[in-house]
C-alpha positions in Angstrom: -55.7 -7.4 -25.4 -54.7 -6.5 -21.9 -55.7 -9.8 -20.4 -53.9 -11.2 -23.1 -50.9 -9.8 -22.1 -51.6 -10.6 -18.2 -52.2 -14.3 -19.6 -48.7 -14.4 -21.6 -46.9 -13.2 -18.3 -48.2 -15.6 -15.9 -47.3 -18.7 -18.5 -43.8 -17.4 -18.6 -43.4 -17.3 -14.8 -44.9 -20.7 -14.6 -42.2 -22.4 -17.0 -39.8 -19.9 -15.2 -40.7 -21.6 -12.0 -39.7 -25.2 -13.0 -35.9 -23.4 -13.3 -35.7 -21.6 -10.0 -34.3 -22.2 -6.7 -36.2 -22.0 -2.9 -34.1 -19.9 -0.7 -32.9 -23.0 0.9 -31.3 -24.4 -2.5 -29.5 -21.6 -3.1 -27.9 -21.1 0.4 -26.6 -24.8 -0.3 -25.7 -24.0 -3.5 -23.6 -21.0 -2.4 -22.0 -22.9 0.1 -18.5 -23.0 -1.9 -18.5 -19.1 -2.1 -19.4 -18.5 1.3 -16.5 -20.8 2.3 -14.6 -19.2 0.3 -15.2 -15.6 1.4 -16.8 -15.7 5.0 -14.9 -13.3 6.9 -14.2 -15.8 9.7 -11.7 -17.5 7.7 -9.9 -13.8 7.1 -8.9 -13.1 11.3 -5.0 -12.7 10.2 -6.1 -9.8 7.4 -8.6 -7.6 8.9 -8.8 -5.4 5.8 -10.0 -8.6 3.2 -12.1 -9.2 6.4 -14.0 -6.3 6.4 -14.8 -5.8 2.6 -15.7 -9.3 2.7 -18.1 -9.0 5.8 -19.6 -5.9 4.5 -20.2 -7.4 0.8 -22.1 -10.5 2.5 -24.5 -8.5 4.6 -25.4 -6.4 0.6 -25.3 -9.8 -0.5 -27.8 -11.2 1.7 -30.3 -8.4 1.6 -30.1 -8.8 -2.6 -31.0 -12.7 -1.9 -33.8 -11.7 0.5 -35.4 -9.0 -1.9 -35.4 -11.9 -4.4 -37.5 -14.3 -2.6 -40.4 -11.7 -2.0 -43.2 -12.2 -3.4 -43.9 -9.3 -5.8 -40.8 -7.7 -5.4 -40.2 -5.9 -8.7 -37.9 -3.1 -7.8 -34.5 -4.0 -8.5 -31.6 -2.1 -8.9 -28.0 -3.5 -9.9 -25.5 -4.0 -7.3 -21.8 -4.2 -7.1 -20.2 -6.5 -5.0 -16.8 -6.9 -4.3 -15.0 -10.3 -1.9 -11.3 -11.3 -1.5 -11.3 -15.1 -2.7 -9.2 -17.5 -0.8 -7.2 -18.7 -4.3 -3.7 -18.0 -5.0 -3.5 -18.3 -8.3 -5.0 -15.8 -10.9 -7.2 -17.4 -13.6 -9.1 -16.2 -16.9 -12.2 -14.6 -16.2 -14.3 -11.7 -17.4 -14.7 -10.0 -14.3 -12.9 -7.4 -12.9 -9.8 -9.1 -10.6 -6.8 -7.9 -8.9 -4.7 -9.3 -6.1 -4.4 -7.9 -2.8 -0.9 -7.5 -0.7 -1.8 -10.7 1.2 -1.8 -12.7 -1.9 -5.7 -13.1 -2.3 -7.7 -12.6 -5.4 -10.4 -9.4 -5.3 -13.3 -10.4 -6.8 -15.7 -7.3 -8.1 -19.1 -8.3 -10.4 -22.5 -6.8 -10.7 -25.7 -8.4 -9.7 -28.3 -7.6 -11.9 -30.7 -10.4 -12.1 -34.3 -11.4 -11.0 -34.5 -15.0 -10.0 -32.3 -17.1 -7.5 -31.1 -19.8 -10.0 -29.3 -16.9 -12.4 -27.8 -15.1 -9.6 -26.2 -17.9 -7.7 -24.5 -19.4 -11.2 -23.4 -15.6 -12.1 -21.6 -15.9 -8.5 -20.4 -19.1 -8.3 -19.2 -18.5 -12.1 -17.8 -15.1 -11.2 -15.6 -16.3 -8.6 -14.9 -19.5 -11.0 -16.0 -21.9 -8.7 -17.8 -24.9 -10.2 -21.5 -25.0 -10.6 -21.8 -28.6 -11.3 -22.6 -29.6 -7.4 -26.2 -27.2 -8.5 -26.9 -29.9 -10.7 -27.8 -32.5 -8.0 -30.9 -29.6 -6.1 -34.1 -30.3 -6.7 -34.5 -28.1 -9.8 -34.3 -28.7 -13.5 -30.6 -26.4 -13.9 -29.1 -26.4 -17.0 -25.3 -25.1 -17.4 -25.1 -21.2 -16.9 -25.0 -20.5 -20.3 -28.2 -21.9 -21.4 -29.7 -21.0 -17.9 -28.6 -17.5 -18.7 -30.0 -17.5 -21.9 -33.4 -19.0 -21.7 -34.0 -16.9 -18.5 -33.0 -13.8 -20.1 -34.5 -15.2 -23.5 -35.7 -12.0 -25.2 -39.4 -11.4 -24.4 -40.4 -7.8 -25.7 -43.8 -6.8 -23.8 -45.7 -4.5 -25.2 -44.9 -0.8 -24.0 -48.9 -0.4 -23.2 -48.4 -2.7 -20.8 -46.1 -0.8 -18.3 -47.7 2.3 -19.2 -51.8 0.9 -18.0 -49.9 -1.3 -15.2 -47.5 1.1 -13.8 -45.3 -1.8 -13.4 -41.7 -0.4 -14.4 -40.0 -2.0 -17.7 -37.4 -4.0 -16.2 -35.2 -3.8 -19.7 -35.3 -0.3 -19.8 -34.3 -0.1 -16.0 -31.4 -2.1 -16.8 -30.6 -0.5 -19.7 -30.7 2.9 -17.2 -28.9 1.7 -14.6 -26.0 0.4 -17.0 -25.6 3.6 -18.8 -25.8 5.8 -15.9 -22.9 5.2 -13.1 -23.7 5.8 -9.3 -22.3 9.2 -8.5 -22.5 10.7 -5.0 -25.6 13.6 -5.9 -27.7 11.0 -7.3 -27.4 8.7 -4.3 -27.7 11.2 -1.6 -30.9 11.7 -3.9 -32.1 8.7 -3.0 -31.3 7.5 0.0 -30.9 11.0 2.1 -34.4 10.9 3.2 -34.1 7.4 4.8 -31.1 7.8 6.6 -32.5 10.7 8.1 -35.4 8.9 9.1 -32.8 6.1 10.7 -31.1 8.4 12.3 -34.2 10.5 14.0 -35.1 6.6 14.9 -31.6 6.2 16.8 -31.1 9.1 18.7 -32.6 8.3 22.3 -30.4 4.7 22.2 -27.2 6.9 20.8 -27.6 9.0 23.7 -28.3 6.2 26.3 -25.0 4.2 24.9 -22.9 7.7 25.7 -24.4 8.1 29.0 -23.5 4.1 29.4 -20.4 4.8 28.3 -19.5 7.1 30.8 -20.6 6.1 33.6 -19.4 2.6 32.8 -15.8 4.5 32.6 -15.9 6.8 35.3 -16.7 3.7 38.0 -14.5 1.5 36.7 -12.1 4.6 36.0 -11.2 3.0 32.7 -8.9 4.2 29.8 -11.9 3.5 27.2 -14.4 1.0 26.5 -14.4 0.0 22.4 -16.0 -2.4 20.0 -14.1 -4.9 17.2 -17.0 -5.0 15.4 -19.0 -2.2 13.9 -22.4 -3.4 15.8 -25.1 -1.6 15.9 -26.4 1.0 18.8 -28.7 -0.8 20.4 -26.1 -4.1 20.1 -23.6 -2.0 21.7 -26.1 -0.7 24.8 -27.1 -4.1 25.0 -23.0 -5.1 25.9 -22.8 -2.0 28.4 -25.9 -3.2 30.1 -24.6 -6.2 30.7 -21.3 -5.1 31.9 -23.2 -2.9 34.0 -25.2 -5.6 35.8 -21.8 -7.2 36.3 -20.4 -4.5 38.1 -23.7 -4.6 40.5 -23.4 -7.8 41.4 -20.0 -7.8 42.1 -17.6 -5.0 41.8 -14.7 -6.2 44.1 -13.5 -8.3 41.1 -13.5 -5.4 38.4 -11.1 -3.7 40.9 -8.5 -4.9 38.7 -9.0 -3.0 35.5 -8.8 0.3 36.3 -6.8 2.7 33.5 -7.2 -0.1 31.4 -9.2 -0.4 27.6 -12.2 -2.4 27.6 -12.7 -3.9 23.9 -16.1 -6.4 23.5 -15.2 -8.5 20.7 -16.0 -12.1 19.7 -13.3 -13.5 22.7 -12.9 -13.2 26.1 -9.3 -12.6 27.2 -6.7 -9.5 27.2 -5.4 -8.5 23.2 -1.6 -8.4 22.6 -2.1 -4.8 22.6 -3.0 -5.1 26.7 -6.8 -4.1 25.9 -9.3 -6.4 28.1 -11.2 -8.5 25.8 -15.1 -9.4 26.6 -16.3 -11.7 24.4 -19.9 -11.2 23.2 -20.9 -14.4 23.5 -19.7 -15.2 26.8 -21.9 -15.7 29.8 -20.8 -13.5 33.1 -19.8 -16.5 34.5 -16.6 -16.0 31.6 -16.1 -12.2 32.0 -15.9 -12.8 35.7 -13.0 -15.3 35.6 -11.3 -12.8 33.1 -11.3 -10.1 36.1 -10.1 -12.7 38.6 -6.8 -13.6 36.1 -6.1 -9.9 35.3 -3.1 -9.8 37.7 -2.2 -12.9 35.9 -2.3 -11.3 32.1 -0.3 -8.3 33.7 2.6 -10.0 34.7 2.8 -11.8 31.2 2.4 -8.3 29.4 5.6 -7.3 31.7 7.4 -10.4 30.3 6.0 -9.6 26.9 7.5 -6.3 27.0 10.7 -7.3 28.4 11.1 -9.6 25.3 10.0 -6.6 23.0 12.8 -5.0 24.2 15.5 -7.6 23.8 14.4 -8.6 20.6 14.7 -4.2 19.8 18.4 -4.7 21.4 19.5 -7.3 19.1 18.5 -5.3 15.7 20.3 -1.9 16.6 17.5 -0.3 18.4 14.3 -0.8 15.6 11.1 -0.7 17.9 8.8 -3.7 17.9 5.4 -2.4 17.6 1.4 -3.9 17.7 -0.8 -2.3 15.1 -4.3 -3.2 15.8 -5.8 -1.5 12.3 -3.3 -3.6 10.3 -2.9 -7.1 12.4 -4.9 -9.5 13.6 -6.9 -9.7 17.3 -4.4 -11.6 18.7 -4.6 -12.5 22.3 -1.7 -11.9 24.7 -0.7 -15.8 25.1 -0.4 -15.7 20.9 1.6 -13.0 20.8 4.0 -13.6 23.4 4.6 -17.2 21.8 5.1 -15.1 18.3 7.9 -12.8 19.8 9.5 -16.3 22.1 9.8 -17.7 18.6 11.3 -15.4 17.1 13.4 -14.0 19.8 15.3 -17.2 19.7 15.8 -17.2 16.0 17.5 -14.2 16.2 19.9 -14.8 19.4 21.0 -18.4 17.8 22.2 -16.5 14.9 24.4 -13.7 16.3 23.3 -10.5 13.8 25.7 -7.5 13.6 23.8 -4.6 14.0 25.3 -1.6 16.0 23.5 -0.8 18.8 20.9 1.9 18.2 21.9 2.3 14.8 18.0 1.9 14.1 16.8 4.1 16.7 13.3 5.8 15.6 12.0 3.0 13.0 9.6 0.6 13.8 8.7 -3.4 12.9 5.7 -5.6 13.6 5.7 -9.4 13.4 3.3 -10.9 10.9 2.7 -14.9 11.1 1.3 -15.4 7.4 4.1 -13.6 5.2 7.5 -15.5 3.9 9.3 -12.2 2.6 9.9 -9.1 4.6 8.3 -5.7 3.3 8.4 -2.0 4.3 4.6 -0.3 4.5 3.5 2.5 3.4 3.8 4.3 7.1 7.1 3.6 7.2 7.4 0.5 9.9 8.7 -2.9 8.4 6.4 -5.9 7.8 8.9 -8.7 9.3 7.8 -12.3 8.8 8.0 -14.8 11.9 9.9 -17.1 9.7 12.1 -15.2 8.1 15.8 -16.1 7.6 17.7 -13.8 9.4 20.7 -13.3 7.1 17.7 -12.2 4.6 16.1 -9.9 7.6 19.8 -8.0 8.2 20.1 -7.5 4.3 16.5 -6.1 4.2 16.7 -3.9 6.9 19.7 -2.2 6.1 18.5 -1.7 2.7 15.3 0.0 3.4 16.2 1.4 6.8 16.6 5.1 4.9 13.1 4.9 3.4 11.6 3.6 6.2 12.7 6.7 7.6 11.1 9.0 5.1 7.9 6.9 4.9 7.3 7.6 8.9 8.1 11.4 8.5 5.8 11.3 5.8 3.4 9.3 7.7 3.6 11.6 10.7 2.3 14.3 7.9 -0.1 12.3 6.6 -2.1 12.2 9.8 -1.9 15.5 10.8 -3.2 16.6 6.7 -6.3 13.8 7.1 -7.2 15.4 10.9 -7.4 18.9 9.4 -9.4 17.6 6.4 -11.5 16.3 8.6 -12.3 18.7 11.0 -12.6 21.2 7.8 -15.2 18.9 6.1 -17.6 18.1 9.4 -17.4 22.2 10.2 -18.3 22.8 6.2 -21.0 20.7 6.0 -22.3 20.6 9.8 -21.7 16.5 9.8 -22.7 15.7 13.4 -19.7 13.2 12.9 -17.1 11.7 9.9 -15.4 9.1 10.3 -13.6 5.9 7.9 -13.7 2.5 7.7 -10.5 1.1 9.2 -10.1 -0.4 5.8 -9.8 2.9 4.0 -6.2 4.1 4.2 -5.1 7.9 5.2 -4.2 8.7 1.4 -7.5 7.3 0.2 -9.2 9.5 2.9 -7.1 12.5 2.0 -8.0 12.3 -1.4 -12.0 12.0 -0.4 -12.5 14.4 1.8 -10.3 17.3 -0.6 -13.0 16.5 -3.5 -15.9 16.8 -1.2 -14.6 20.3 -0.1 -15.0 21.4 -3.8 -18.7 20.3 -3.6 -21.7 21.8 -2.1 -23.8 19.1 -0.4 -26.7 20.4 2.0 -28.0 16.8 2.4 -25.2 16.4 4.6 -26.1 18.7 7.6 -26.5 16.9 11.3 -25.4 13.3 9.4 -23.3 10.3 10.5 -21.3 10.3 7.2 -18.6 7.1 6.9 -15.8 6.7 4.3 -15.9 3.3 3.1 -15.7 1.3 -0.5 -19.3 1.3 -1.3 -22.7 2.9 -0.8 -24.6 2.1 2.2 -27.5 3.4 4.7 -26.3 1.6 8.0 -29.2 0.7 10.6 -28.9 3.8 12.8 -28.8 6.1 9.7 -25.2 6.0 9.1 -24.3 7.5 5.7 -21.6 5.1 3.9 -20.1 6.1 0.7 -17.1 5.3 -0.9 -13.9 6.9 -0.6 -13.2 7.1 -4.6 -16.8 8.7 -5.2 -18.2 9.9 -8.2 
């Protein structure tokens, strides 16, 4: 009876097999989606960005588990991208639309073959599956895919029971009924991280010893990343720096007290930080040092216009915000504030000077209506109309002003919650995504006060929007945790 059984299951893989994808099909099947979410196409919203960057890498590792061979342990995973689509449409999953206009895309992945999973994507994020039709496999439309893949085939419970195998239906049926909270995953994944982290310690420790000596000879302001790389990545950048500086530290002479930021360009960032670009050769970052005297006289031109432009709207500061704008370098931005500093002299606006005194603006290149954030500082497109800019200001000026006290609050609540949560639970560090916002952080770290959570003692624990063990044993959970 058992072989039977064993006989039955092999027959049903093999017609399963004339409907599946190779890894290959799939990645050109999903080539719509990942144009549509790849976080490169996303550099002028650093929040969609992010969500979307992290979502790919779970992504990925849920396409890789499927295309092991005897891989049976699967466990349903939520995803969540920012589409580039404007306009809502019907669909059963769960949507809602971002500041910026794009549509947030959240769906579960809970099946066991590649064909299934990449029409539940492409069908999540309603983009047509009718280009799968021309891969070298026998698809049929999603809903008879769906249904003859997930045909109901009841094995016998004897089965799992002299196997050992799991019962995949009952697993489901588990992990549907019983929502992720915070206890159960620390359960799970606790002993891992801790294992991760153990692993990382020596390179953490090499990358702080970099880090300062890297600073303290060049006497620099601080070195940071764009990116959250991992440890060894990031010893890997200093090293190289490092060898720079050896073989030729007369032309690094020129960035003392200044922020070194490796990111994906080489240049200096509107926000006067020196950018090293990853990918460049020290031939590039070389170059960079020789035109720094360059770079500082535009900054002292930039500024001069950020002050004009402050003197011609009653005394409202024009600020850079690196969390909420995009890596701009300082040739961009100082074309952004020309641009607009001539829209607004040609038009003569009547504002008393340093009426506006204490609030704060930042220019935004994709926006076509003005706005006032949640901190308080106002959201001013490049192309705004400037009749429309004087009646906006004035309007919100008075909130704007409550919003930054409140802001100023804010901060000061989310440090003390901080400190009191790492002290409480002996975190070795705890920090946020830049993507999580101080009121969501607030909110997270008063609820894990209430709870008693030794797993946490000596951990790196990040605030994010999903569950995660990071490479160097980083502890990701999400900010609105169960």
């Amino acid at each position: 009876y058992f072989i039977r059984l064993c006989l039955e299951k092999i027959l049903v893989q093999c017609i399963l097999q004339s409907r599946t994808l190779s890894g290959a099909d799939a990645i050109n099947a999903l080539r719509p989606f990942y144009f549509a979410v790849h976080p490169d196409f996303f550099g002028q919203h650093p929040k969609e960005r992010e969500v979307n960057e992290n979502s790919l890498k779970r992504l990925n590792g849920y396409l890789e588990n499927l295309q092991k061979p005897g891989f049976r342990s699967f466990k349903p995973t939520q995803l969540t991208f920012y589409v580039r689509e404007r306009e809502p449409n019907s669909s059963n999953v769960q949507e809602s639309f971002s500041a910026s206009g794009f549509r947030a895309v959240s769906f579960t992945l809970h099946t066991r073959d590649l064909l299934s999973t990449v029409l539940d994507i492409l069908n999540s994020c309603s983009l047509s599956t009718e280009h799968v039709q021309s891969l070298n496999v026998n698809a049929q439309p999603h809903n008879e895919a769906k249904s003859a893949l997930n045909r109901p085939i009841k094995w016998d419970k004897t089965y799992y029971s002299f196997t050992g195998f799991k019962d995949p239906e009952e697993e489901l049926e588990q992990a549907q009924r019983v929502e992720t909270t915070l206890i159960s995953w620390l359960d799970d994944n606790e002993a891992g991280a801790v294992k991760k982290l153990k692993r990382s310690l020596p390179l953490r420790k090499e990358l702080e010893r970099l880090k300062f000596e890297l600073s303290h000879q060049l006497q620099l302001s601080d070195i940071r990343w764009q990116r959250s790389w991992g440890v060894a990545h990031r010893c890997s950048q200093l090293h190289s720096l490092g060898r720079l500086v050896q073989q030729g530290p007369e032309v690094l002479k020129n960035v003392k007290g200044r922020t070194v930021v490796f990111t994906d360009r080489s240049g200096m960032s509107a926000a006067g930080h020196i950018m090293l670009g990853t990918m460049d050769v020290h031939h590039h970052w070389t170059k960079l040092f020789e035109r720094l005297p360059n770079y500082y006289k535009l900054q002292k031109r930039l500024l001069f216009l950020e002050d004009r432009i402050s003197q011609l709207l009653g005394g409202i500061q024009v600020i850079y915000i690196e969390e909420l704008q995009p890596l701009l370098t300082l040739e961009e931005y100082y074309e952004t504030l020309d641009s607009f500093y001539n829209k607004l002299r040609d038009s003569r606006l009547l504002f008393h000077p340093r009426s506006l005194r204490g609030l704060q603006m930042i220019l935004e290149s994709d926006r076509y209506a003005p706005s006032l954030h949640e901190f308080g500082h106002f959201m001013i497109p490049t192309v705004c109309d400037p009749a429309t800019l004087q009646w906006f200001i004035f309007a919100k000026a008075q909130e704007a002003r409550e919003n930054l006290k409140r802001k100023e609050e804010m901060m000061i609540t989310e440090k003390e919650l901080i400190d009191t949560s790492t002290e409480k639970f002996s975190l070795d560090r705890l920090y946020k995504e830049p993507s999580v916002s101080s009121a969501q952080m607030i909110d997270c770290c008063k609820r894990l006060l209430e709870e008693s959570l030794p797993y946490l003692q000596g951990m790196h624990l990040c605030i994010s929007h999903f569950y995660s063990v990071l490479q160097d044993g980083d502890l990701c959970i999400p900010w609105n945790w169960k």
